[in-house]
Structures are given as structure tokens and as C-alpha cells.
N, C-alpha and C positions, 0 to 999 in steps of 0.2 A: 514630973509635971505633966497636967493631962494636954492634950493638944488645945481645948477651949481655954487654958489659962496663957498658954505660949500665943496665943492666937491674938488674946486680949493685950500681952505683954507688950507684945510687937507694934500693935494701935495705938497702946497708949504712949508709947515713944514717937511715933509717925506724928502724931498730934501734937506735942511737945516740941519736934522738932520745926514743924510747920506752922505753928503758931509764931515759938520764939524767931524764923526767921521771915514772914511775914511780916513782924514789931520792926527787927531791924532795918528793913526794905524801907518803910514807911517813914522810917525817922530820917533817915539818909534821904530821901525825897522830898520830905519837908521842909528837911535845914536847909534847903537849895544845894545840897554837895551832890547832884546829879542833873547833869544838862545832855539836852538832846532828845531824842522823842523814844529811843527801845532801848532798854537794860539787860546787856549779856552777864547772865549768871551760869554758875555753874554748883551745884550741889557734890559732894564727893561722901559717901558711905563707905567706911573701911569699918571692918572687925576682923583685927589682927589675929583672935585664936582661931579662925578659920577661914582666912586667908582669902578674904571678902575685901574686894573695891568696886566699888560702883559708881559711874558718874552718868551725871544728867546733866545737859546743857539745854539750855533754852534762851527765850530773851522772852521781859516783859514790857507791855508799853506801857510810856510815860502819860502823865496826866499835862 
């Protein structure tokens, strides 16, 4: 695999991943099943054949 295709491989999962859980944020915010004004989230990336975990925590504000 040349590195321009791994490169692209890897974005268009990032994208997939960030799309699909931006929808789900949104929907949970709208059905009112989140009160308060900031959302601790946290993301967690494993790939278990190379021994990869990655977390990000953040919080978003509420509308």
C-alpha cells in the first residue's frame, strides 16, 4: 500500500468516525436526554493488532 493510499485510508475513517458521532451527540441533545450547560465525553481509539489505545477527553457546550 503506497503511503498516499494509507494516508487517505486513515481520513476517510476519521471522517466516518466524526460524522457518525457528531449525529449521535445531536440526537441525544435534542430528545432532551442531556441537561446542563457542558458534555464530558470521552473518545477511546484501540486497534488491538498493534497494541494502540488512545483517549481524548474533552467537554462540549450545551446549546
Amino acid at each position: 500500500m503506497s503511503e498516499d493510499a494509507f494516508n487517505m485510508s486513515i481520513r476517510k475513517f476519521l471522517k466516518e468516525v466524526g460524522v457518525t458521532s457528531q449525529r449521535k451527540i445531536e440526537e441525544r441533545v435534542r430528545n432532551g436526554q442531556i441537561g446542563g450547560e457542558k458534555l464530558k465525553v470521552r473518545m477511546t481509539l484501540t486497534a488491538e493488532s498493534i497494541g494502540l489505545e488512545h483517549v481524548v477527553e474533552g467537554e462540549i457546550e450545551l446549546p
